[in-house]
N, C-alpha and C positions, 0 to 999 in steps of 0.2 A: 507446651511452649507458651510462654508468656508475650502477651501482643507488647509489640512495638511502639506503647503508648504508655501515660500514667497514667490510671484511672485512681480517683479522687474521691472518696464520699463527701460532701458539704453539708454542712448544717443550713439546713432550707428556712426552715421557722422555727422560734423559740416555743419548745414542747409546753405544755399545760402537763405537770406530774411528770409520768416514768414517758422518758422519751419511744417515741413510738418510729416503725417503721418509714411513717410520712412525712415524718419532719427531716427526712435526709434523700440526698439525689444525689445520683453518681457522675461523672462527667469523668470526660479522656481529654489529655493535653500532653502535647510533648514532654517527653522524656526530656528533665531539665541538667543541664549542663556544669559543673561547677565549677566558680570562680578562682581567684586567686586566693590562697590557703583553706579552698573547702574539701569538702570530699562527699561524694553522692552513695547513698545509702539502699543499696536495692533491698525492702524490708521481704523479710521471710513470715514471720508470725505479727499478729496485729493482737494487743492485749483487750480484751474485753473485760470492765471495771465496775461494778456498784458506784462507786464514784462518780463514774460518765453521768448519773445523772443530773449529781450540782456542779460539772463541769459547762452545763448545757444551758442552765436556769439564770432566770434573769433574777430571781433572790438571792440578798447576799449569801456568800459564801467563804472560804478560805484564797481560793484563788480567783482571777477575773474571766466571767462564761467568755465560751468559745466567740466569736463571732459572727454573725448571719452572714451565711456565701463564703466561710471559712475549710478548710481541713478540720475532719473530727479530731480534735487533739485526744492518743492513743500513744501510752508506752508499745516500742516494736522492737524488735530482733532481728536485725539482717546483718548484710553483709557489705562494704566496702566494696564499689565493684567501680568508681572514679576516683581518683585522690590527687590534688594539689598540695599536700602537706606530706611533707619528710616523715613525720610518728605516726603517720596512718596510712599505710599501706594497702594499697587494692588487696583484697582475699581475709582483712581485720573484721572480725565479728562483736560488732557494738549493740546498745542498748541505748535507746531515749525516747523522748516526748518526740517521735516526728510522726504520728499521724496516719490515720488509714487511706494510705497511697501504696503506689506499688513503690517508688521512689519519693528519696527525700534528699534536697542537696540541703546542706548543714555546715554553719561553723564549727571547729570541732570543739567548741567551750560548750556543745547542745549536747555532745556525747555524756549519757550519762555514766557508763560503764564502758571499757574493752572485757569482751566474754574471756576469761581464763580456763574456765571447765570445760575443756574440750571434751575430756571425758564424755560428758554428761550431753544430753539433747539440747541442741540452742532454744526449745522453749522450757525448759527449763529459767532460763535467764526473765522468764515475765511472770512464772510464777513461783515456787518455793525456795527459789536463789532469787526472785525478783523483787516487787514491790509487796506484794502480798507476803513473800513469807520475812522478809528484813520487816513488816509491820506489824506478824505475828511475835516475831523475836521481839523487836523493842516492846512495843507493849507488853504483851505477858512477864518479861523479868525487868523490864525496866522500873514500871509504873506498878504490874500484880506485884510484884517481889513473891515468888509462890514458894516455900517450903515444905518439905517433905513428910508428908503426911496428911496437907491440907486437900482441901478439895477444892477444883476447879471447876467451875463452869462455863458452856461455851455454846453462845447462840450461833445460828449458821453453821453448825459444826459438821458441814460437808465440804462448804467452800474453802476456797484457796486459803484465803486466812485463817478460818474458826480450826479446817482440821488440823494446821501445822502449832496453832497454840495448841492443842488436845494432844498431841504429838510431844512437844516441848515438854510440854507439863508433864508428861508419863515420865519422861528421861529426869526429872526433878524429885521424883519418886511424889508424884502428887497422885490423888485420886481424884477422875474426869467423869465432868459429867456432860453430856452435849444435847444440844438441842436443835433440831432439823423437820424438815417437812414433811411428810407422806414417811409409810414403811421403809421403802428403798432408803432413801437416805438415812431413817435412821440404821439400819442393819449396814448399810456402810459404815455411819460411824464406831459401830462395834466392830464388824468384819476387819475394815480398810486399815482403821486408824485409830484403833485399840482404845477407843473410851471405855471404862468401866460399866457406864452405865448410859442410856440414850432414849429420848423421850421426843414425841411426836407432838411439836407444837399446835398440828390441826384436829387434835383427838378431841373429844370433849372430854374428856377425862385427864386433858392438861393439867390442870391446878395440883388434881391429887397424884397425877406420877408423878412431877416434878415436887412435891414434897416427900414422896418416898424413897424421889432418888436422893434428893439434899435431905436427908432423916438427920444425919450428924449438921447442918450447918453448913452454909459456902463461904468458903475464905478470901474467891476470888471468882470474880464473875466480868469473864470478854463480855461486851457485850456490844455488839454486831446490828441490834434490831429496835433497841427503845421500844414504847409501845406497851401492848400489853403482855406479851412475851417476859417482860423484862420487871415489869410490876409484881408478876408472880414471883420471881428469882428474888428481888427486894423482900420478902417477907421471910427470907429464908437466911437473911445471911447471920454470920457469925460475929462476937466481939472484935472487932479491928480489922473487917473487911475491907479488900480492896476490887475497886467496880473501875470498870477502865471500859471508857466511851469510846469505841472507835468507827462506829456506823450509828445508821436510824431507818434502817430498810424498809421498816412497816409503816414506817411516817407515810402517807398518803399524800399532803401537800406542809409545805412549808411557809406559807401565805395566808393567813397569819402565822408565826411562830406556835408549834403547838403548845401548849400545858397542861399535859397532865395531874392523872394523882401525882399526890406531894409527897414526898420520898424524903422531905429532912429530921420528919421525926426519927427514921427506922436508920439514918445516917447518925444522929445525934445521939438516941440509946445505944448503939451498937459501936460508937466511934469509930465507924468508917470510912474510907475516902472514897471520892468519886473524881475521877480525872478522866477529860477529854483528849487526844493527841492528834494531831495530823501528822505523818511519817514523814513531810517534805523537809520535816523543820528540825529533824535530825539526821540530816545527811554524813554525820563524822559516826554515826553506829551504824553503815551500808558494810563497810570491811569488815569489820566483824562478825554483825552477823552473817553475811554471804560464807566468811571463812567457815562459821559452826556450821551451817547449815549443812553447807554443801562436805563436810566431815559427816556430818549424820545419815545422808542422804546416800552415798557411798557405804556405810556401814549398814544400810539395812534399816536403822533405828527411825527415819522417817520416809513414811509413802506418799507420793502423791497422784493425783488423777487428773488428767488432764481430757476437759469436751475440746473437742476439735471441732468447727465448722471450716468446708472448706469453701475459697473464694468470695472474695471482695463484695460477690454482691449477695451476703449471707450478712454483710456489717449492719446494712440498717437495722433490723427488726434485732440485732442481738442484744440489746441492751434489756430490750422487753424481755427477751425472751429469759437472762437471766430474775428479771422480777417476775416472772412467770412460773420462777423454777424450775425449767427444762434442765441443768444444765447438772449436769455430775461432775463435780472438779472445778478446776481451774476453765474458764471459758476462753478458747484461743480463735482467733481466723487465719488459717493456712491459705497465703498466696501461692 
Protein backbone atom coordinates (compact mmCIF):
# COMPACT_ATOMS: atom_id res chain seq x y z
CA UNK A 1 0.00 0.00 0.00
CA UNK A 2 1.34 3.15 -0.97
CA UNK A 3 1.79 5.77 2.12
CA UNK A 4 -0.55 8.66 2.19
CA UNK A 5 1.95 11.03 1.31
CA UNK A 6 4.19 12.19 -1.90
CA UNK A 7 7.41 11.43 -1.47
CA UNK A 8 9.77 13.69 -3.70
CA UNK A 9 13.39 12.93 -4.62
CA UNK A 10 15.20 16.67 -4.90
CA UNK A 11 18.21 17.58 -6.41
CA UNK A 12 20.46 18.49 -3.28
CA UNK A 13 23.57 19.77 -4.94
CA UNK A 14 24.85 20.30 -8.42
CA UNK A 15 26.87 16.80 -9.02
CA UNK A 16 30.71 17.21 -10.21
CA UNK A 17 30.41 14.39 -13.47
CA UNK A 18 27.95 11.29 -13.19
CA UNK A 19 25.39 12.26 -10.71
CA UNK A 20 25.91 10.26 -7.51
CA UNK A 21 23.75 9.05 -4.89
CA UNK A 22 24.41 12.16 -2.45
CA UNK A 23 23.43 14.81 -4.41
CA UNK A 24 19.63 13.87 -3.94
CA UNK A 25 17.22 13.54 -0.80
CA UNK A 26 13.96 12.40 -0.53
CA UNK A 27 11.33 14.29 1.33
CA UNK A 28 7.30 13.60 1.91
CA UNK A 29 4.70 16.38 1.37
CA UNK A 30 1.09 16.13 0.99
CA UNK A 31 -0.50 14.51 -1.63
CA UNK A 32 -1.14 17.75 -3.89
CA UNK A 33 -4.68 18.59 -4.99
CA UNK A 34 -5.52 19.73 -8.57
CA UNK A 35 -6.73 22.79 -9.65
CA UNK A 36 -9.20 24.09 -12.10
CA UNK A 37 -8.56 22.09 -15.63
CA UNK A 38 -5.69 19.98 -13.95
CA UNK A 39 -5.65 16.55 -13.39
CA UNK A 40 -3.15 14.72 -10.78
CA UNK A 41 -1.00 11.91 -12.00
CA UNK A 42 -0.44 8.96 -9.65
CA UNK A 43 3.04 7.83 -11.39
CA UNK A 44 3.43 4.13 -11.77
CA UNK A 45 7.13 3.65 -13.38
CA UNK A 46 9.71 6.56 -13.08
CA UNK A 47 12.11 6.44 -16.32
CA UNK A 48 15.78 6.19 -15.64
CA UNK A 49 17.90 8.32 -18.55
CA UNK A 50 21.80 8.71 -19.64
CA UNK A 51 20.55 11.97 -20.16
CA UNK A 52 19.63 12.68 -16.33
CA UNK A 53 23.12 13.36 -16.24
CA UNK A 54 23.26 16.97 -18.36
CA UNK A 55 19.69 17.36 -17.10
CA UNK A 56 21.47 17.96 -13.72
CA UNK A 57 24.82 19.85 -14.85
CA UNK A 58 25.54 23.26 -14.53
CA UNK A 59 27.34 23.03 -18.20
CA UNK A 60 25.50 24.04 -21.01
CA UNK A 61 23.45 21.94 -22.44
CA UNK A 62 20.27 21.33 -24.77
CA UNK A 63 17.75 21.97 -22.12
CA UNK A 64 17.94 24.31 -18.73
CA UNK A 65 19.61 21.89 -15.43
CA UNK A 66 17.15 20.87 -13.11
CA UNK A 67 17.18 23.30 -10.21
CA UNK A 68 18.71 23.01 -6.63
CA UNK A 69 15.60 21.92 -4.04
CA UNK A 70 13.68 20.91 -7.26
CA UNK A 71 11.93 17.51 -8.40
CA UNK A 72 14.31 15.22 -10.39
CA UNK A 73 12.78 16.07 -13.70
CA UNK A 74 12.03 12.14 -14.99
CA UNK A 75 9.84 10.97 -18.10
CA UNK A 76 6.86 8.68 -15.82
CA UNK A 77 4.02 6.40 -16.61
CA UNK A 78 0.99 6.51 -14.47
CA UNK A 79 -2.26 6.80 -14.19
CA UNK A 80 -4.95 9.69 -13.84
CA UNK A 81 -6.47 9.11 -10.55
CA UNK A 82 -7.82 13.27 -10.11
CA UNK A 83 -9.28 15.16 -13.02
CA UNK A 84 -10.74 18.63 -13.49
CA UNK A 85 -10.65 18.30 -17.28
CA UNK A 86 -13.63 16.75 -19.50
CA UNK A 87 -10.60 14.77 -22.12
CA UNK A 88 -8.85 13.34 -19.14
CA UNK A 89 -10.60 11.21 -17.31
CA UNK A 90 -9.71 9.64 -13.85
CA UNK A 91 -8.44 5.66 -14.90
CA UNK A 92 -6.44 7.73 -18.38
CA UNK A 93 -2.91 6.36 -18.56
CA UNK A 94 -0.39 9.24 -19.66
CA UNK A 95 3.18 9.76 -20.18
CA UNK A 96 5.45 13.08 -19.32
CA UNK A 97 8.16 15.05 -17.87
CA UNK A 98 6.46 15.03 -14.18
CA UNK A 99 9.37 13.70 -12.12
CA UNK A 100 10.26 11.08 -9.43
CA UNK A 101 7.25 11.59 -7.00
CA UNK A 102 4.75 9.41 -6.32
CA UNK A 103 2.22 12.25 -7.72
CA UNK A 104 2.33 14.80 -10.09
CA UNK A 105 -0.76 17.47 -10.50
CA UNK A 106 -0.14 18.73 -14.21
CA UNK A 107 -1.59 20.99 -16.89
CA UNK A 108 -2.82 18.77 -19.27
CA UNK A 109 -0.61 20.74 -22.19
CA UNK A 110 2.54 18.67 -19.75
CA UNK A 111 0.89 15.45 -20.88
CA UNK A 112 3.12 14.05 -23.20
CA UNK A 113 1.35 11.08 -24.65
CA UNK A 114 -2.31 9.29 -23.71
CA UNK A 115 -0.96 5.37 -23.57
CA UNK A 116 -2.98 3.58 -26.49
CA UNK A 117 -1.32 0.07 -26.14
CA UNK A 118 -3.22 -1.25 -23.62
CA UNK A 119 -2.09 -4.34 -25.07
CA UNK A 120 1.24 -3.91 -24.09
CA UNK A 121 2.82 -3.22 -20.30
CA UNK A 122 2.59 0.62 -19.32
CA UNK A 123 6.43 0.58 -19.05
CA UNK A 124 6.66 -0.14 -22.10
CA UNK A 125 5.48 3.52 -22.80
CA UNK A 126 9.21 4.78 -21.27
CA UNK A 127 11.08 2.53 -23.14
CA UNK A 128 10.69 1.03 -26.67
CA UNK A 129 7.27 2.85 -27.32
CA UNK A 130 8.91 5.70 -25.39
CA UNK A 131 11.79 8.18 -25.62
CA UNK A 132 14.43 5.81 -26.14
CA UNK A 133 12.89 3.69 -28.72
CA UNK A 134 11.05 6.88 -31.02
CA UNK A 135 15.15 8.13 -30.53
CA UNK A 136 16.20 4.76 -31.90
CA UNK A 137 13.76 5.00 -34.84
CA UNK A 138 14.44 8.76 -35.67
CA UNK A 139 17.97 8.54 -35.68
CA UNK A 140 18.77 5.30 -37.40
CA UNK A 141 16.31 5.90 -40.55
CA UNK A 142 15.97 9.35 -40.25
CA UNK A 143 19.73 10.81 -40.14
CA UNK A 144 21.59 6.68 -40.88
CA UNK A 145 19.23 6.22 -43.86
CA UNK A 146 20.48 2.45 -43.54
CA UNK A 147 20.00 0.13 -46.75
CA UNK A 148 19.93 -3.32 -47.19
CA UNK A 149 23.02 -4.86 -47.06
CA UNK A 150 24.97 -2.26 -45.21
CA UNK A 151 26.38 -2.53 -42.13
CA UNK A 152 25.46 -1.04 -38.89
CA UNK A 153 27.12 -0.25 -36.04
CA UNK A 154 25.94 0.34 -32.52
CA UNK A 155 27.73 1.51 -29.30
CA UNK A 156 25.77 0.59 -26.09
CA UNK A 157 24.11 -1.98 -27.94
CA UNK A 158 22.33 -3.44 -24.83
CA UNK A 159 20.62 -0.45 -23.80
CA UNK A 160 17.23 0.89 -24.47
CA UNK A 161 18.24 2.76 -27.34
CA UNK A 162 21.42 0.90 -29.00
CA UNK A 163 19.46 -2.54 -28.98
CA UNK A 164 16.18 -1.23 -30.62
CA UNK A 165 18.53 0.55 -33.48
CA UNK A 166 20.25 -3.07 -33.92
CA UNK A 167 16.80 -4.42 -34.01
CA UNK A 168 15.46 -1.79 -36.61
CA UNK A 169 18.37 -2.21 -38.64
CA UNK A 170 17.98 -6.15 -38.80
CA UNK A 171 14.16 -5.48 -40.08
CA UNK A 172 16.09 -3.24 -43.00
CA UNK A 173 17.93 -6.15 -43.94
CA UNK A 174 21.23 -4.46 -42.59
CA UNK A 175 24.18 -6.38 -41.15
CA UNK A 176 24.73 -5.25 -37.19
CA UNK A 177 27.38 -4.89 -35.37
CA UNK A 178 27.14 -3.93 -31.62
CA UNK A 179 29.17 -2.94 -29.00
CA UNK A 180 28.66 -3.36 -25.15
CA UNK A 181 30.37 -3.99 -21.87
CA UNK A 182 31.66 -7.25 -20.16
CA UNK A 183 30.49 -10.94 -21.79
CA UNK A 184 26.89 -10.65 -20.56
CA UNK A 185 25.91 -7.85 -22.48
CA UNK A 186 27.72 -8.82 -25.27
CA UNK A 187 25.91 -12.34 -25.62
CA UNK A 188 22.77 -10.51 -25.14
CA UNK A 189 23.36 -8.52 -27.76
CA UNK A 190 23.58 -11.79 -29.91
CA UNK A 191 21.24 -13.79 -27.83
CA UNK A 192 18.38 -10.96 -27.09
CA UNK A 193 18.65 -8.85 -30.02
CA UNK A 194 20.05 -10.67 -33.00
CA UNK A 195 23.16 -8.54 -33.92
CA UNK A 196 25.27 -10.41 -36.24
CA UNK A 197 28.18 -9.83 -34.66
CA UNK A 198 29.24 -8.28 -30.94
CA UNK A 199 32.35 -6.97 -29.54
CA UNK A 200 33.46 -6.25 -25.78
CA UNK A 201 34.40 -2.76 -25.57
CA UNK A 202 36.47 -3.56 -22.15
CA UNK A 203 38.64 -6.43 -23.83
CA UNK A 204 42.05 -5.42 -24.82
CA UNK A 205 41.68 -6.92 -27.78
CA UNK A 206 38.99 -4.10 -28.69
CA UNK A 207 40.81 -2.54 -31.63
CA UNK A 208 41.31 -5.84 -33.42
CA UNK A 209 37.69 -7.44 -32.83
CA UNK A 210 36.06 -4.47 -33.88
CA UNK A 211 38.10 -4.44 -37.17
CA UNK A 212 37.20 -8.12 -37.73
CA UNK A 213 33.89 -7.41 -37.20
CA UNK A 214 33.64 -4.24 -39.51
CA UNK A 215 36.23 -6.35 -42.18
CA UNK A 216 33.65 -5.09 -45.04
CA UNK A 217 33.32 -1.40 -43.82
CA UNK A 218 30.67 0.50 -41.65
CA UNK A 219 27.99 2.37 -43.55
CA UNK A 220 26.52 3.56 -40.46
CA UNK A 221 27.59 3.99 -36.94
CA UNK A 222 24.84 5.05 -33.66
CA UNK A 223 27.05 6.25 -31.81
CA UNK A 224 25.80 6.38 -28.03
CA UNK A 225 29.57 6.78 -26.33
CA UNK A 226 32.26 9.42 -28.28
CA UNK A 227 35.39 8.62 -26.72
CA UNK A 228 37.64 6.23 -27.60
CA UNK A 229 35.14 3.54 -28.35
CA UNK A 230 34.11 5.56 -31.20
CA UNK A 231 37.61 6.55 -32.61
CA UNK A 232 38.14 2.99 -33.29
CA UNK A 233 34.62 2.62 -35.24
CA UNK A 234 35.95 6.04 -37.25
CA UNK A 235 38.80 4.19 -38.89
CA UNK A 236 36.63 1.63 -40.13
CA UNK A 237 34.08 3.39 -42.06
CA UNK A 238 32.94 3.09 -45.55
CA UNK A 239 32.75 5.68 -48.78
CA UNK A 240 29.48 7.80 -47.87
CA UNK A 241 29.11 6.88 -44.25
CA UNK A 242 26.80 8.08 -42.02
CA UNK A 243 27.65 8.63 -37.95
CA UNK A 244 24.83 9.81 -36.12
CA UNK A 245 25.68 11.41 -32.58
CA UNK A 246 23.29 10.83 -30.08
CA UNK A 247 25.25 10.39 -26.69
CA UNK A 248 28.85 10.86 -25.05
CA UNK A 249 28.66 8.35 -22.23
CA UNK A 250 32.41 7.88 -21.84
CA UNK A 251 32.98 11.60 -21.78
CA UNK A 252 34.23 11.86 -18.14
CA UNK A 253 33.58 15.58 -17.66
CA UNK A 254 32.38 18.28 -19.96
CA UNK A 255 34.34 21.35 -18.39
CA UNK A 256 36.20 22.06 -20.47
CA UNK A 257 34.62 20.78 -23.68
CA UNK A 258 36.53 17.80 -24.55
CA UNK A 259 38.65 17.39 -28.10
CA UNK A 260 39.71 14.68 -29.10
CA UNK A 261 41.49 12.87 -32.20
CA UNK A 262 40.36 14.79 -35.23
CA UNK A 263 38.08 12.81 -37.11
CA UNK A 264 37.76 15.25 -40.33
CA UNK A 265 40.32 13.74 -42.26
CA UNK A 266 38.64 10.03 -42.20
CA UNK A 267 35.09 12.31 -42.68
CA UNK A 268 36.65 14.11 -45.72
CA UNK A 269 38.39 10.84 -47.67
CA UNK A 270 35.42 8.75 -46.92
CA UNK A 271 32.61 11.58 -47.61
CA UNK A 272 30.85 11.03 -44.63
CA UNK A 273 28.32 12.63 -42.55
CA UNK A 274 28.34 13.22 -38.91
CA UNK A 275 25.10 14.62 -37.35
CA UNK A 276 24.15 15.20 -33.85
CA UNK A 277 20.28 15.06 -32.89
CA UNK A 278 18.22 15.75 -29.65
CA UNK A 279 14.87 13.58 -29.95
CA UNK A 280 12.82 16.66 -28.28
CA UNK A 281 13.14 18.62 -31.42
CA UNK A 282 11.22 16.26 -33.44
CA UNK A 283 8.21 15.82 -31.60
CA UNK A 284 5.93 15.36 -35.14
CA UNK A 285 7.95 11.63 -35.86
CA UNK A 286 6.60 10.43 -31.91
CA UNK A 287 3.36 8.91 -34.02
CA UNK A 288 4.96 7.38 -36.18
CA UNK A 289 7.40 5.86 -34.71
CA UNK A 290 5.23 4.67 -31.54
CA UNK A 291 2.85 3.38 -34.48
CA UNK A 292 6.06 0.99 -36.07
CA UNK A 293 7.20 0.31 -33.20
CA UNK A 294 4.68 -0.89 -31.27
CA UNK A 295 3.66 -3.07 -34.78
CA UNK A 296 7.03 -4.81 -34.31
CA UNK A 297 6.95 -5.29 -30.97
CA UNK A 298 3.61 -7.24 -31.18
CA UNK A 299 4.91 -9.20 -34.19
CA UNK A 300 7.77 -10.66 -32.31
CA UNK A 301 10.25 -8.64 -34.65
CA UNK A 302 11.45 -6.58 -31.67
CA UNK A 303 12.63 -7.49 -27.91
CA UNK A 304 13.04 -5.67 -25.32
CA UNK A 305 14.44 -5.89 -21.50
CA UNK A 306 13.45 -4.02 -19.12
CA UNK A 307 16.02 -3.65 -15.21
CA UNK A 308 13.27 -2.88 -12.81
CA UNK A 309 14.36 -1.33 -9.57
CA UNK A 310 11.82 -1.21 -7.13
CA UNK A 311 10.75 1.85 -4.85
CA UNK A 312 11.47 5.59 -4.79
CA UNK A 313 14.14 5.20 -2.58
CA UNK A 314 16.38 3.09 -5.24
CA UNK A 315 16.08 6.76 -7.50
CA UNK A 316 19.15 8.37 -6.14
CA UNK A 317 22.06 6.06 -6.84
CA UNK A 318 20.26 5.03 -10.22
CA UNK A 319 21.65 7.23 -12.51
CA UNK A 320 25.15 5.95 -11.17
CA UNK A 321 24.36 2.94 -11.26
CA UNK A 322 23.37 3.07 -15.04
CA UNK A 323 27.17 4.50 -15.66
CA UNK A 324 28.28 1.90 -13.66
CA UNK A 325 26.76 -0.55 -15.98
CA UNK A 326 24.55 -2.58 -13.70
CA UNK A 327 21.76 -2.29 -15.61
CA UNK A 328 20.48 -4.86 -18.47
CA UNK A 329 17.85 -3.03 -20.53
CA UNK A 330 15.86 -0.37 -20.28
CA UNK A 331 16.38 0.95 -16.46
CA UNK A 332 12.74 1.54 -14.78
CA UNK A 333 11.87 2.57 -10.83
CA UNK A 334 8.58 0.68 -10.00
CA UNK A 335 6.45 2.70 -7.42
Amino acid sequence: MRPPVNRQVLLARRPEGIPQASDFTIVETAVPIPGPAQVRVRNVFLSVEPAMRGWVSAVANYSEPVALGAVMRSFTAGVIDASNHPDFPVGTQVTGLFGWQDYAVVEVTAIEQVIEAQDLPISTALGVLGINGVTAHYGLLEIGKPRAGQTVVVSTAAGSVGSCVGQIAKLKGCRTVGIAGGQNKVQQCLDSFGFDAAVDYKSPEFAAQIAAACAGGVDVYFDNTSGAISDEVMKHLNVGARVIICGTASVASWNPTPMGPRVERQLLVKRALMQGFVIFDHADHYQLARRELGQWVRAGQIHYVEDVLDGIESAPDAIAGLYRGENQGKRLIRL
